[in-house]
C-alpha positions in Angstrom: -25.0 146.6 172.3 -28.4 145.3 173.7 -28.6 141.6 175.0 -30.5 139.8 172.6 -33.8 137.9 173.6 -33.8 135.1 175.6 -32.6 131.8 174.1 -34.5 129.7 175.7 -37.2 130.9 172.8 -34.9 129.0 170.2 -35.3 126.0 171.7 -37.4 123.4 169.3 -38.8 119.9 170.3 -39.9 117.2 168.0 -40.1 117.8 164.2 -39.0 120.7 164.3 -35.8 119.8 165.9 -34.3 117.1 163.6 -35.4 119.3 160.6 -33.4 122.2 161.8 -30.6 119.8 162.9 -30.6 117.8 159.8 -30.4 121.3 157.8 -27.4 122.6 159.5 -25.7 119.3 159.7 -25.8 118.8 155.8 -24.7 122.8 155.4 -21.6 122.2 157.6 -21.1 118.9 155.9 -21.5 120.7 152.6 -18.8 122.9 153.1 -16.1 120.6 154.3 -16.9 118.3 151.7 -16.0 120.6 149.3 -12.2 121.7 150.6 -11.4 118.2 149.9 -13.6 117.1 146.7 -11.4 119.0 144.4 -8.0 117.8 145.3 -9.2 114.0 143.4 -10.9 116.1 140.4 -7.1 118.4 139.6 -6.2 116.3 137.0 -9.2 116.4 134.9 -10.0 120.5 135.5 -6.0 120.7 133.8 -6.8 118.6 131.2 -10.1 120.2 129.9 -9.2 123.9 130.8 -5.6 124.0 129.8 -4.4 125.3 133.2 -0.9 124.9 134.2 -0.3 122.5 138.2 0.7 126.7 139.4 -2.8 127.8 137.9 -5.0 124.9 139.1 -3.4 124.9 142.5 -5.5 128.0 142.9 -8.6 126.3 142.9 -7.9 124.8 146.6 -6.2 128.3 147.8 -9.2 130.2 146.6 -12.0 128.5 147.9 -9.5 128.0 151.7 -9.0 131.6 151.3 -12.6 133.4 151.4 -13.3 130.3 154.0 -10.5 132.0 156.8 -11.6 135.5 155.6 -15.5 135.2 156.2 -15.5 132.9 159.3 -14.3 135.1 162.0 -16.8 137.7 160.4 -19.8 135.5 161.0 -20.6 137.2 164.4 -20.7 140.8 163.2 -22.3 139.6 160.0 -25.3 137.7 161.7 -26.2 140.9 163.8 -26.6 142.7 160.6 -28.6 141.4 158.8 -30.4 138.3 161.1 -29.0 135.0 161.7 -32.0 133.1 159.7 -31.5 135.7 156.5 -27.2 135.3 156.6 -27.8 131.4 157.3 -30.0 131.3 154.0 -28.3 134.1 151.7 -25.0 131.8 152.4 -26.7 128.6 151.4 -27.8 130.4 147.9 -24.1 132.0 147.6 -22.5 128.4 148.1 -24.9 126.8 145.5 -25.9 129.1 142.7 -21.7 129.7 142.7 -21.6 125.5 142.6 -23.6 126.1 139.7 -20.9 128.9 138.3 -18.3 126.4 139.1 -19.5 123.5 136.7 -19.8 126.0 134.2 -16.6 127.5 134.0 -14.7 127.8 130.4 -11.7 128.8 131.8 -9.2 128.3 134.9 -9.7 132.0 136.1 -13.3 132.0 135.9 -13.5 128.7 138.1 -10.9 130.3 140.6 -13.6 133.5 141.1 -16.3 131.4 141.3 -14.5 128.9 144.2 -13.8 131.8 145.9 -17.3 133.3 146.1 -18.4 129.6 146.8 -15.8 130.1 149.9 -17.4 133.0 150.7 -20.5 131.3 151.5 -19.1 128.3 152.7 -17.2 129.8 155.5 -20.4 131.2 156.7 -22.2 127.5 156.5 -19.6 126.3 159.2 -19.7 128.2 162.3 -23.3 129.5 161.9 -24.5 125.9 161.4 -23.1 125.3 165.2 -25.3 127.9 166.7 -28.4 126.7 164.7 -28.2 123.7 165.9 -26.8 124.0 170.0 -29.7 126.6 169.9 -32.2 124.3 169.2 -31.4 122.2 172.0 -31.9 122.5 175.5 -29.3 123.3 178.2 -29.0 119.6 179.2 -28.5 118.3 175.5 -26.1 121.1 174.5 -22.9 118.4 174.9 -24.9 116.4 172.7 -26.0 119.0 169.8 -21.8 119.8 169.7 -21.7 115.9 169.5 -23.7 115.9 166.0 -21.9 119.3 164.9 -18.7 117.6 165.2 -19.7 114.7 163.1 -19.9 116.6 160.4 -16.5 118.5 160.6 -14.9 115.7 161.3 -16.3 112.8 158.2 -16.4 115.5 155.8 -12.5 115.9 155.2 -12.4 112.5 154.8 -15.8 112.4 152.5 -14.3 114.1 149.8 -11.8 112.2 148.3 -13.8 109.3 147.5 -17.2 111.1 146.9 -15.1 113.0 144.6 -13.4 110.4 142.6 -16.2 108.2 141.9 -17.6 110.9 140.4 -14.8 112.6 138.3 -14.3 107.9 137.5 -18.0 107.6 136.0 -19.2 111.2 135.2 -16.8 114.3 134.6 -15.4 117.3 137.2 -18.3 119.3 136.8 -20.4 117.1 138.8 -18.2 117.9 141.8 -20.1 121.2 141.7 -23.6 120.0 140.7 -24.0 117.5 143.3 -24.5 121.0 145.7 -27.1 121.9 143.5 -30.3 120.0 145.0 -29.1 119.9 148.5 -28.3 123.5 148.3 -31.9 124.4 147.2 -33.2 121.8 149.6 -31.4 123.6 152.9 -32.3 127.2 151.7 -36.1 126.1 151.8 -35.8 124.3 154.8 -33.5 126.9 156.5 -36.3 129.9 155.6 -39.3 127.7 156.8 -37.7 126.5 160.1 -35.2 128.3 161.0 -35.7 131.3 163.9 -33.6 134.5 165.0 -32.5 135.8 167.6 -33.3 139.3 168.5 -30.8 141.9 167.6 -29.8 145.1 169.1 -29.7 148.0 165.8 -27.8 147.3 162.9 -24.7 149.8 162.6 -24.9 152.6 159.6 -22.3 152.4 156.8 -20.4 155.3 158.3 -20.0 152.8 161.6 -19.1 149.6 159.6 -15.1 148.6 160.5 -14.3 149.2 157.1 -10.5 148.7 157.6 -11.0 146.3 159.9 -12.4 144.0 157.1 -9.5 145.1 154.9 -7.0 144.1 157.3 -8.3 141.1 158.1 -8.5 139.9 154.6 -5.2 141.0 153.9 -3.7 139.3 156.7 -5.5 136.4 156.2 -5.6 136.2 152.5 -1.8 136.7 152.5 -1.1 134.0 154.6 -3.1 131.5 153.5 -1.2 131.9 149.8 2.3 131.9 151.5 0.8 128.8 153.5 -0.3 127.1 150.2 2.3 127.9 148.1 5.7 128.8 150.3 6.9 124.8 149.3 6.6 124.8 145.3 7.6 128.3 145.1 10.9 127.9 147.1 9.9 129.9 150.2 11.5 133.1 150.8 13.3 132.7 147.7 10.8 134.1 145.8 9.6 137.9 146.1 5.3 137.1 145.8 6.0 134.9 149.0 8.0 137.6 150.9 5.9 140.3 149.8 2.5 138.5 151.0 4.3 136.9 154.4 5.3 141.2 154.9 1.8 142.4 153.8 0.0 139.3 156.2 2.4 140.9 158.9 1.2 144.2 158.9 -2.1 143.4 158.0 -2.0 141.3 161.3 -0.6 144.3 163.3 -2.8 146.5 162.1 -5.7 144.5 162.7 -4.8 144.1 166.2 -4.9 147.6 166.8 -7.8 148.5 164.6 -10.0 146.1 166.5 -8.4 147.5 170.0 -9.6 151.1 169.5 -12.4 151.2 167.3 -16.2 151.3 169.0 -17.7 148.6 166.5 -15.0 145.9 165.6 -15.5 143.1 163.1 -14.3 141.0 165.1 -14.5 141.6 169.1 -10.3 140.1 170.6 -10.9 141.4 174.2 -12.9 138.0 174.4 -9.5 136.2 173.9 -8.9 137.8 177.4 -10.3 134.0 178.4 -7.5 131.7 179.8 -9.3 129.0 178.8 -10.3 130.1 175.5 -6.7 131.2 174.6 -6.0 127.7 175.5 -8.8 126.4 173.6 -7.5 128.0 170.1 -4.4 126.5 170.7 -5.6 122.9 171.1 -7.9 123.8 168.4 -5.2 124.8 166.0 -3.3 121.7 166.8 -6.5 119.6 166.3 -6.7 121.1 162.8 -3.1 120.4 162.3 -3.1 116.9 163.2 -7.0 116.3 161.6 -6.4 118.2 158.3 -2.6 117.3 158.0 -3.3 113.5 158.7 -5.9 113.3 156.2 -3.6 115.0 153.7 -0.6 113.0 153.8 -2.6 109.7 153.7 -4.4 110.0 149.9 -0.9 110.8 149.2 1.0 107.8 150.2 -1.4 105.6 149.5 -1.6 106.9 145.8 2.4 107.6 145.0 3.8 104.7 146.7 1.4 102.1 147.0 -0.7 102.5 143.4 -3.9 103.1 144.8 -6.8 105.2 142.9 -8.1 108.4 144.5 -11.6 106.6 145.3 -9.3 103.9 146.9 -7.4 106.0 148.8 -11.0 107.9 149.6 -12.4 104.5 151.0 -9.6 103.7 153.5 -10.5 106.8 155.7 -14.1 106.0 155.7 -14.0 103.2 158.8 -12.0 106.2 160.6 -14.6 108.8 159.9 -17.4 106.5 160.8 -15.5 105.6 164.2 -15.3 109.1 164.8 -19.1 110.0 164.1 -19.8 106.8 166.8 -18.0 108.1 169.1 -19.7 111.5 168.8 -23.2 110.4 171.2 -21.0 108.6 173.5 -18.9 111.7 174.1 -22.0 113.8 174.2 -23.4 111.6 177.1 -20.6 111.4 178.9 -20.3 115.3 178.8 -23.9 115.5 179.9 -23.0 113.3 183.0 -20.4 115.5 184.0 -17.3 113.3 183.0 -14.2 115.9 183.4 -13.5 117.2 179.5 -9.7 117.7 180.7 -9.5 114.0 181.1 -11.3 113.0 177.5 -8.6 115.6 175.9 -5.9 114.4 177.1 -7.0 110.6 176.7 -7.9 111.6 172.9 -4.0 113.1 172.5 -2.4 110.2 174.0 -4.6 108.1 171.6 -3.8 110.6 168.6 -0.4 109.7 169.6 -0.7 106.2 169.3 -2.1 106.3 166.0 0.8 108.5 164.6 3.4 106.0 166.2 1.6 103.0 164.5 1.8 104.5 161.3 5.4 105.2 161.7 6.1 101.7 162.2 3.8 100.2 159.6 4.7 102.4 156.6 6.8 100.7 153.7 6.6 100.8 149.9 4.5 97.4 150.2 2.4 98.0 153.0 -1.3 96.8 152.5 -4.8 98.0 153.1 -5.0 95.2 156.7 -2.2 96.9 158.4 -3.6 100.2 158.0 -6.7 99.7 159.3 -6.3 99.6 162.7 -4.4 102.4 162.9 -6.9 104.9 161.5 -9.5 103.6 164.0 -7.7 104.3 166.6 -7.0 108.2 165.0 -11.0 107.6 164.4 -11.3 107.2 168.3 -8.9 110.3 169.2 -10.7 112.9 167.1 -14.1 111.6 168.6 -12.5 112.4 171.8 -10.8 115.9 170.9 -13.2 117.7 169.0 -16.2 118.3 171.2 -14.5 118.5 174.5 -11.9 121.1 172.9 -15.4 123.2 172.1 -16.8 123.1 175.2 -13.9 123.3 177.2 -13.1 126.4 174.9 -16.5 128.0 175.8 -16.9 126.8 179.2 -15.8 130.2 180.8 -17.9 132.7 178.6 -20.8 133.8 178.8 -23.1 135.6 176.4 -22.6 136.8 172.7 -18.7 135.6 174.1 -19.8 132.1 173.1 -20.5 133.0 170.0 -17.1 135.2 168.7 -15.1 132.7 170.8 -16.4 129.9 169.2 -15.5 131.7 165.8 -11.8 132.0 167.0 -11.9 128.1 167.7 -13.3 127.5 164.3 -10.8 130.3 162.5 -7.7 128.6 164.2 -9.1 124.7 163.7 -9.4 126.2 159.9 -5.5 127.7 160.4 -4.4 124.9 161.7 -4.9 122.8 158.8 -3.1 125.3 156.0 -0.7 125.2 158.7 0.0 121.6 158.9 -0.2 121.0 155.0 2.4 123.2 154.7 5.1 122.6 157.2 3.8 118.8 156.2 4.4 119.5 152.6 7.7 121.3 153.2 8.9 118.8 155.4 8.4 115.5 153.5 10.4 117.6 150.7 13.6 118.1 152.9 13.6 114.9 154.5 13.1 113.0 151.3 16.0 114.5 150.1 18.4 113.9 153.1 17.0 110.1 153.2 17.8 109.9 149.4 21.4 111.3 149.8 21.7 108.9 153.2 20.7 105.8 151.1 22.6 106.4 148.4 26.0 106.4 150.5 25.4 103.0 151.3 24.6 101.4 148.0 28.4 100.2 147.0 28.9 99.0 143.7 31.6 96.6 144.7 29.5 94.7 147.3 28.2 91.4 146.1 24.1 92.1 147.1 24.4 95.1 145.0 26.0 93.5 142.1 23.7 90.9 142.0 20.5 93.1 141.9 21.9 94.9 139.0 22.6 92.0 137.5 19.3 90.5 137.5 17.3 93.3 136.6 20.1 93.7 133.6 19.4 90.2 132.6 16.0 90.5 132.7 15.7 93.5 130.3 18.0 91.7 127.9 15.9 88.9 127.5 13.1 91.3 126.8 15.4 92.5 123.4 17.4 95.4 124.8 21.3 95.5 124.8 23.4 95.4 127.3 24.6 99.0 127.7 20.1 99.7 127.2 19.4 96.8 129.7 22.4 98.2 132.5 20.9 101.8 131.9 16.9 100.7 133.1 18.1 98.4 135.7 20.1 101.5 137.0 17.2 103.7 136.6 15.2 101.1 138.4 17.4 101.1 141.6 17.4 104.8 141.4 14.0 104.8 141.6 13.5 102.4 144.2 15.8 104.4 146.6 13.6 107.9 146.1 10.5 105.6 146.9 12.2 104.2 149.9 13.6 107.6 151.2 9.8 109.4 150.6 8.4 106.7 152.6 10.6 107.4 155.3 9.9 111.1 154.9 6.2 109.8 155.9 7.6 108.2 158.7 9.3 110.9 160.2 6.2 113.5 159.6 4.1 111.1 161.9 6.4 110.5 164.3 7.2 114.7 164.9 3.1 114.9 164.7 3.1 112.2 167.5 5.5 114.2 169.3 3.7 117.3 168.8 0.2 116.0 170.8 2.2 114.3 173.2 3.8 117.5 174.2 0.0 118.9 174.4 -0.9 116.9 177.1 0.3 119.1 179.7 -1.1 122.3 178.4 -4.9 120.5 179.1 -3.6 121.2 182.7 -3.8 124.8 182.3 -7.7 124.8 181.8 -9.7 126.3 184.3 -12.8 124.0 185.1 -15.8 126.6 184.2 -17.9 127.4 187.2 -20.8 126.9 184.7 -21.3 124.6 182.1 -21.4 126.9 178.7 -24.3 128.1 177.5 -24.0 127.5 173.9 -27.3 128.8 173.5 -26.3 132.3 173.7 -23.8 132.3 171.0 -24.1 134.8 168.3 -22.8 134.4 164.9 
């Protein structure tokens, strides 16, 4: 394929610049807001479409399905039909599908629509990157990623309480409509503005990697179900989960060599020849894992065990995501004046660390909004010193369209990484729970005298509320019963955190492996 023209043409100043970055900024925004909006909003959608927890648990896998499919196409799709005209075609996908979304009479027809809205969403993510490092200049490059990154980093943590205080004082659909004027907005804006690169020809149909698109998506597609649904459906156990782990198998190994011998490849792996790269999805991956996994488990603790609301819950991570998005400049800055990224990375681990320790040791079934705080700064603080250095670093060895497909790998695996870490997250909280419970349970003894007396007051207690004794002795069981699966879930927590801790310790070392790039990257030459 041709070179395309030089990038230094795509470089804006002034107005023109903050409209462009504002633009892209609000798309990537858009479509991370909306992996997390939903999860507040479940309830409701069962309630008013008569959808089972199994049916309605498709309305996440959907929408994270198409995302993973389409993003490590953005490259190839780009040079097809124009960066500007994908950027913009997305945009309308994502919001006239919103639309569709609100509108939906039924759970199936909301599931089709989520995942054409993740069709166009996954596009809005990676392509927004290039936008915007493309309108910067080679010296402000560290600080275009900078703004980038606030947006995929306050947006998983936007959703929840963005989307309960709507679903609280309107209704679901509004989840959905809320796209609808920004949408429109950032489709004008994006078609007024917004420049493209030169291409080289576009390939005919007969050329188009057909299977490789097939492959992918059922390699992908497959996985992400297992990943979303291995837990509640018992694994391996069941014979949808082994058939799609089989299917994501060969779909993976058939992708690989597809890609490998084909002249025009969706999607281009001998970039992945890069040490640093192949380092970089790794970090990347783990980033995801700890990012998406983190902001998972939290709603849920805080909701289950400690009675919050979802918009409650929402509004705890907000100080974290606004650390985060301070940090963002300062990181760009100090990239700009040449501060070793190896050293920020690790430093952002070892603080990722601290923050997963400090949540082990504060978590109990009383613990209160003041000691959480602090905590979730300082996981505010790591992420602001992970995500753009993990880029760059990434990049830093490529040169090219490279930039561009290897900076859809490191978005693909960030993506990955999260299914990932919900899963094993989900599946582990699950088996610990229940080999706390059994543990706590063989040490509450009848005959001892502490036990005895706890019965006995919650027994009295319920009689002199009118029950009998045998009713009254039945509840204050009940009650302790309850009281240990509380206790053994919220050592489940603790023990996820501390293995997470344990998990970006253990990265540290692997930052060693990084080859400093002779150049800085030029992020200017990506092509998605």
């Amino acid at each position: 394929m041709k070179q395309p023209v030089v990038q230094e043409d795509l470089v804006e100043y002034g107005f023109r610049r903050v409209i462009i970055t504002i633009t892209a900024v609000l798309c990537a925004l858009l479509e991370i807001v909306d992996t997390t909006i939903v999860n507040v909003a479940l309830n409701d959608m069962r309630g008013s479409l008569g959808a089972s927890l199994t049916d309605i648990a498709w309305v996440i896998t959907a929408y994270a399905i198409a995302n993973v499919i389409v993003i490590p196409m953005t490259s190839w799709l780009s040079q097809q039909f124009g960066r500007r005209n994908y950027f913009a075609a997305s945009i309308i996908i994502f919001t006239v599908s919103s639309f569709l979304c609100g509108n939906a009479t039924d759970i199936w027809e909301l599931i089709i629509f989520r995942f054409i809205q993740g069709l166009g969403g996954g596009a809005l993510l990676v392509t927004a990157q290039t936008i915007i490092t493309e309108s910067y200049p080679v010296e402000k490059r560290g600080m275009a990623q900078a703004i980038y990154g606030m947006g995929v980093i306050v947006g998983p943590t936007l959703g929840p309480p963005l989307g309960g205080y709507l679903v609280d004082n309107y209704s679901w659909p509004y989840i959905f409509y809320i796209n609808i004027p920004i949408g429109i907005a950032a489709t004008i804006l994006t078609l007024s503005y917004v420049r493209s690169p030169k291409y080289s020809e576009k390939l005919k149909a007969n050329q188009v990697d057909w299977w490789g698109i097939v492959f992918l998506s059922a390699f992908i597609g497959s996985l992400q179900y297992v990943l979303e649904h291995g837990q509640q459906d018992d694994w391996f156990n069941d014979s949808i989960i082994t058939t799609l782990s089989i299917i994501s198998f060969l779909g993976l190994f058939f992708f690989i060599w597809r890609e490998t011998v084909y002249k025009y490849p969706i999607v281009n792996l001998k970039v992945l020849s890069d040490q640093n790269l192949k380092i970089g999805t790794i970090m990347c991956f783990i980033l995801g894992f700890g990012l998406y996994g983190s902001t998972f488990i939290i709603p849920i603790y805080t909701q289950a065990i400690l009675g919050w609301t979802a918009t409650d819950a929402g509004l705890l991570l907000i100080p974290s995501s606004l650390t985060t998005a301070f940090m963002m400049p300062i990181i760009g800055k100090l990239i700009q004046k040449g501060v070793p990224q190896n050293y920020m990375v690790a430093v952002g681990f070892f603080i990722f660390f601290i923050f997963t320790f400090w949540m082990h040791n504060v978590m109990t079934p009383d613990t209160g909004s003041e000691h959480l705080f602090w905590p979730l700064i300082f996981r505010g603080i790591g992420l602001g010193l992970l995500f753009v250095p993990i880029t760059t670093l990434s990049l830093s060895s490529l040169k090219g369209k490279n930039i561009g497909e290897g900076a859809a790998f490191t978005g693909m695996m960030r993506q990955l990484g999260g299914s990932f870490g919900i899963a094993i997250i989900t599946t582990y909280i699950a088996r610990f729970s229940q080999q706390h419970r059994v543990d706590l349970i063989a040490n509450i003894d009848a005959t001892k005298a502490n036990v005895q007396n706890r019965i006995n007051m919650l027994q009295q207690g319920f009689m002199s509320k009118g029950f009998s004794p045998n009713e009254a002795l039945d509840k204050a069981n009940k009650i302790i019963d309850l009281s240990v699966t509380k206790q053994s879930t919220v050592m489940s927590y603790m023990d996820v955190f501390l293995y997470l801790g344990i998990l970006f310790l253990l990265c540290i070392p692997i930052i060693i492996m990084v080859k400093k790039g002779k150049n800085k990257a030029d992020l200017s030459e990506a092509m998605h």
